[in-house]
C-alpha positions in Angstrom: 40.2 43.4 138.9 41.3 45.7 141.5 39.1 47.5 143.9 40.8 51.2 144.8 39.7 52.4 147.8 41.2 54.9 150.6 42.6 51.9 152.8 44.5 49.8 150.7 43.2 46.0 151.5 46.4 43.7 152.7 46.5 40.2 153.6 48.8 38.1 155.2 48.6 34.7 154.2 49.4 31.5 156.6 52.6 31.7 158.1 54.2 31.6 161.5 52.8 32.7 165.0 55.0 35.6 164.8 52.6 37.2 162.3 50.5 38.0 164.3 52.3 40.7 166.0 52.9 42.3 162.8 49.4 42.0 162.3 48.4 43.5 165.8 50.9 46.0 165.2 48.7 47.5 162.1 45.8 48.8 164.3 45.3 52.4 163.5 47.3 52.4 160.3 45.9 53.1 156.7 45.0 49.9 156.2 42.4 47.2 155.8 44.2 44.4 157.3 42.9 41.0 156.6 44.7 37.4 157.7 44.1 33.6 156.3 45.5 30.6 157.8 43.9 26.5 157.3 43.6 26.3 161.0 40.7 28.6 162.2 42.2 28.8 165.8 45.6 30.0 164.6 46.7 33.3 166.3 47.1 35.4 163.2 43.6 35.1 162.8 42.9 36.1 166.7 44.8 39.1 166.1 43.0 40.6 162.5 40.2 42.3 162.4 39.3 40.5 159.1 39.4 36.9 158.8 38.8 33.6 155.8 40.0 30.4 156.4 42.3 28.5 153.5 41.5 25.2 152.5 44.2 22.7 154.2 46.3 20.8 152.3 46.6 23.0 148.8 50.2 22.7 147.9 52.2 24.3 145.1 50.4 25.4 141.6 47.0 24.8 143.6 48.0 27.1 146.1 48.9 29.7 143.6 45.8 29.2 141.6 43.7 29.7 145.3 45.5 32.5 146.3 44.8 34.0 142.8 41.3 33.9 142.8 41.0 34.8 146.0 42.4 38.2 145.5 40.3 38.9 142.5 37.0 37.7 144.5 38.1 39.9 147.3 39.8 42.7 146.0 43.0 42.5 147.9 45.0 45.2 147.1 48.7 44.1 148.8 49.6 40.3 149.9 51.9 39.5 152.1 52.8 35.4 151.8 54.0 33.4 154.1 53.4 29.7 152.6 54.2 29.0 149.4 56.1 32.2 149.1 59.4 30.9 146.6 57.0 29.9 144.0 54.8 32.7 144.5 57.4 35.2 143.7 57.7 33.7 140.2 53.7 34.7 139.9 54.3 38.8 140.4 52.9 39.5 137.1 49.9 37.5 136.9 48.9 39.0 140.5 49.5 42.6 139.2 47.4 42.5 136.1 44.4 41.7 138.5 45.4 44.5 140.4 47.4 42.9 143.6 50.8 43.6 144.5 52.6 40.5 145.6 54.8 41.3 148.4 58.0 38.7 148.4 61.1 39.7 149.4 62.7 38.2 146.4 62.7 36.4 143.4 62.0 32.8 143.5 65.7 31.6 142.3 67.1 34.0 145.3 65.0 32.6 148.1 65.7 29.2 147.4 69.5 30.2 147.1 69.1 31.4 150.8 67.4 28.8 152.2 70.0 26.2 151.0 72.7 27.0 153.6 75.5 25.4 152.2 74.5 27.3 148.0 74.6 30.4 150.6 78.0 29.8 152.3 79.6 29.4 148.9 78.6 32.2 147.5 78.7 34.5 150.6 81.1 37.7 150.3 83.1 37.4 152.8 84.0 40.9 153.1 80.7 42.2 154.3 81.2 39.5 157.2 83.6 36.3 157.2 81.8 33.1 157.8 83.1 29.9 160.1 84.9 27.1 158.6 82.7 24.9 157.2 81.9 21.7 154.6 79.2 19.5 154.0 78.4 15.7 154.2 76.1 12.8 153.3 76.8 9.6 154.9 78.7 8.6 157.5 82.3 8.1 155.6 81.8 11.7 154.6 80.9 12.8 158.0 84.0 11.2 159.1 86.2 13.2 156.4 84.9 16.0 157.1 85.2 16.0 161.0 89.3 15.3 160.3 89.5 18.1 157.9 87.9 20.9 160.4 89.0 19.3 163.5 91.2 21.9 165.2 92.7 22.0 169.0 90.5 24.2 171.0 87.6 24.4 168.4 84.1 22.3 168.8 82.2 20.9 165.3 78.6 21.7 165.4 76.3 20.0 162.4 72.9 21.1 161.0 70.7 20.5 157.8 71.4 22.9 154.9 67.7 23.7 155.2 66.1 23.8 158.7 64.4 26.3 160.7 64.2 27.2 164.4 67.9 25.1 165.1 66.1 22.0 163.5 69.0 19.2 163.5 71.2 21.4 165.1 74.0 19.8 167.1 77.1 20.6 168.9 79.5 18.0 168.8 81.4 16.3 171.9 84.7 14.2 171.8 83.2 12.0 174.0 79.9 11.5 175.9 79.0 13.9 178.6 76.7 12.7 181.3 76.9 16.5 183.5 75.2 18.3 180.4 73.0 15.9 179.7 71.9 16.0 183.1 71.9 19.7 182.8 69.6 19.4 179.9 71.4 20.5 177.3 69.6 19.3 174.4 71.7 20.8 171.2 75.7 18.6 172.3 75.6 14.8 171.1 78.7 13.3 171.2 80.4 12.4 167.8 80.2 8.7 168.3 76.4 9.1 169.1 76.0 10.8 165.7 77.9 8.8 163.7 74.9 5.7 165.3 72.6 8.9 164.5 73.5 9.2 160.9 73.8 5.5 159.6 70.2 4.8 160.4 69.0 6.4 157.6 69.0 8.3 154.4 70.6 12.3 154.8 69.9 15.8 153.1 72.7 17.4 153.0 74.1 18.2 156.4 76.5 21.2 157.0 79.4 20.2 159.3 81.1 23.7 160.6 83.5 25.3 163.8 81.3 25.8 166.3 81.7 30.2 167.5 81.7 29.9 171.1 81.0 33.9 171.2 78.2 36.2 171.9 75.7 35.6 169.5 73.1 37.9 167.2 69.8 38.5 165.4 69.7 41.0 162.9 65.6 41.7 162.4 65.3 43.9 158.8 63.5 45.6 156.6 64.0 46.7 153.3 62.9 47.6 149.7 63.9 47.0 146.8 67.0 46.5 147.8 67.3 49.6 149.9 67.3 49.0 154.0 64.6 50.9 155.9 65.6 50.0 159.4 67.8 46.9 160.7 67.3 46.1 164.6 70.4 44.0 166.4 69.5 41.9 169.4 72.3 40.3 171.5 70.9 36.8 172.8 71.4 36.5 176.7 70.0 33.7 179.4 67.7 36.0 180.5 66.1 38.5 177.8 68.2 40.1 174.5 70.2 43.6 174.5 69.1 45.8 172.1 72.7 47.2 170.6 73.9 50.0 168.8 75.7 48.5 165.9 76.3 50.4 162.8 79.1 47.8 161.1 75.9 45.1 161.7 73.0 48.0 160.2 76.0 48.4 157.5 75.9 44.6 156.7 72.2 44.8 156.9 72.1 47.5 154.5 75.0 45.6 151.5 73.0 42.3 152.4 69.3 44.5 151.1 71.3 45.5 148.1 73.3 42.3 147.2 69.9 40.6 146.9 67.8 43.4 146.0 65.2 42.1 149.0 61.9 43.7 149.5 60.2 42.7 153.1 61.6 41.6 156.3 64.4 39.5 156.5 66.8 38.2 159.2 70.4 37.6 159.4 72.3 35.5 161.9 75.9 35.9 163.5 78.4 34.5 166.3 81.1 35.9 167.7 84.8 34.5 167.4 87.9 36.2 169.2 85.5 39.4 169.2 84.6 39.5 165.5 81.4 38.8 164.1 80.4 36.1 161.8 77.9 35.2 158.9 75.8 32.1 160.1 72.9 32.3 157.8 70.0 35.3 156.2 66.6 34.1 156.3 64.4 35.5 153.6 61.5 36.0 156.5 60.6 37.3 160.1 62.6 35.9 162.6 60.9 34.0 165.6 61.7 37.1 167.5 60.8 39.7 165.7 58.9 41.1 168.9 62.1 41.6 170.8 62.9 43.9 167.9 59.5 45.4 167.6 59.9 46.3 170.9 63.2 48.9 170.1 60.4 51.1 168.0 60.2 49.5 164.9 57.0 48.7 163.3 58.6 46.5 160.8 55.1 45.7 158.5 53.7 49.3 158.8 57.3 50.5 157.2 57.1 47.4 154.5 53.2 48.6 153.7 54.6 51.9 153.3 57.2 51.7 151.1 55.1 49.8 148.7 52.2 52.1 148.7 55.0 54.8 148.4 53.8 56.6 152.0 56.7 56.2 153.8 58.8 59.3 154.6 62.6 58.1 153.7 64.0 61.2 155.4 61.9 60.8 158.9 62.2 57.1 159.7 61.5 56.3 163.3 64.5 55.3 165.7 65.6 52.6 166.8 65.7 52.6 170.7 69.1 50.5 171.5 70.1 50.1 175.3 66.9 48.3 176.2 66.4 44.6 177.6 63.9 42.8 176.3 62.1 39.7 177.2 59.2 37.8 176.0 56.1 37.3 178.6 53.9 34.2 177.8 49.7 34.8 177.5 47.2 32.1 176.6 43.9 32.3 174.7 40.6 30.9 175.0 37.6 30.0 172.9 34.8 27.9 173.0 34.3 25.3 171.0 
């Protein structure tokens, strides 16, 4: 049943460490803001003022069936997921006729479209932003092929899973072996002939095989609803810190990408630059790892998403986005006792 009161209850489920800036970046707002994670140290609970502690290792329908009496025990008004979000989206219902409003930033069929990279590419519109050449592969034969049908003079192959996070399996590939980078510790080249060893020891997802954009390359941080953008942040990636830019062909992108999927939440999007022109690499259906840089241009990405969905936000008097800024992360620890 739900439990109206005059600050609506939200929680954010477990999910990544960035969360918990979102979370810190609720103090003073409207809301009640509570956090869950299976790990009672985890920084999203650090950083809410309201805490419970998820039992580890629920998984699918029992996750669902947790999460469900969970709100009804507590009264949770909003929830925002962050495991078990796909299959939660196909749940929307249930959770509203107890009175919570499931925030997910799509349908269940749409996420899952976006996370497989290669479903993505192929159905990407390439005229909101053209996308890198590009196949797939599963063995090594294939991995061969596929390197002789994209090899081109002047143009590196990189190779990743078709799902990954964080650059997980990510590799740009060398002709040959090269001992100054590896010395140098670059950890994302491998030279062809070392994955080709790589890649015959073992059973493969499917791997994308693409040209490698040698250009200046991007984060797009968003949010939106239901399908509409609120506010897209663009971040050039440097060696020391990230530009905030003013971009409006990237916001424009950001705003037809909102719509094409008719996303609600915050969602990132991914380009390189080739001969000056940006391209697609991939839309993640969830914060980005730095979403603080972005946070830090203004932007309080999860106050605007609570908003909209209680219907308090103020279309006409968004706040700016600050662009011209450097930004850079600073490191902190934490400490407890045992």
């Amino acid at each position: 049943m739900s439990h109206p009161r005059f600050h609506p209850r939200v929680l954010f489920t477990k999910n990544f460490s960035v969360t918990s800036a979102q979370i810190r970046a609720l103090e003073d707002s409207p809301y009640e803001v509570w956090a869950s994670h299976s790990d009672p140290h985890h920084g999203m609970l650090a950083a809410a003022p309201h805490t419970l502690t998820e039992p580890r290792g629920l998984l699918g329908d029992d996750y669902v069936a947790w999460l469900l009496g969970t709100c009804a025990e507590r009264g949770f008004d909003l929830v925002l997921p962050g495991k078990e979000r796909e299959r939660l989206a196909s749940h929307r219902d249930t959770f509203a006729a107890q009175g919570t409003r499931l925030i997910v930033p799509a349908d269940e069929a749409t996420q899952r479209h976006l996370e497989r990279k290669d479903e993505f590419l192929r159905g990407w519109n390439t005229d909101i932003l053209p996308i890198p050449r590009w196949t797939t592969f599963q063995n090594v034969a294939e991995f061969d092929a596929a390197c002789a049908h994209l090899r081109e003079e002047g143009v590196r192959l990189c190779m990743k899973p078709a799902r990954g996070i964080y650059a997980s399996g990510f590799r740009v590939l060398l002709e040959r072996p090269d001992l100054t980078s590896f010395l140098r510790g670059e950890l994302y080249q491998l030279s062809v002939q070392s994955a080709r060893e790589l890649l015959a020891a073992g059973e493969l997802p499917v791997m994308l095989l693409m040209h490698t954009l040698e250009g200046a390359e991007r984060s797009i941080d968003c949010v939106a609803w239901e399908g509409r953008l609120i506010r897209a942040v663009v971040r050039r990636k440097g060696a020391h810190g990230q530009v905030i830019e003013d971009r409006p062909d990237l916001v424009e992108a950001a705003a037809r990408i909102a719509q094409h999927y008719a996303l609600s939440g915050i969602f990132n999007f991914q380009t390189k630059d080739q001969a000056g022109t940006a391209h697609m690499l991939e839309i993640n259906a969830r914060a980005s790892g730095g979403l603080r840089y972005s946070m830090a241009a203004g932007v309080n990405f999860a106050r605007l998403l609570l908003d909209a969905a209680t219907g308090r936000l103020d279309w006409d008097a968004l706040p700016p986005v600050e662009t011209g800024l450097t930004v850079a992360e600073e490191k902190g620890v934490r400490a407890w006792r045992a």
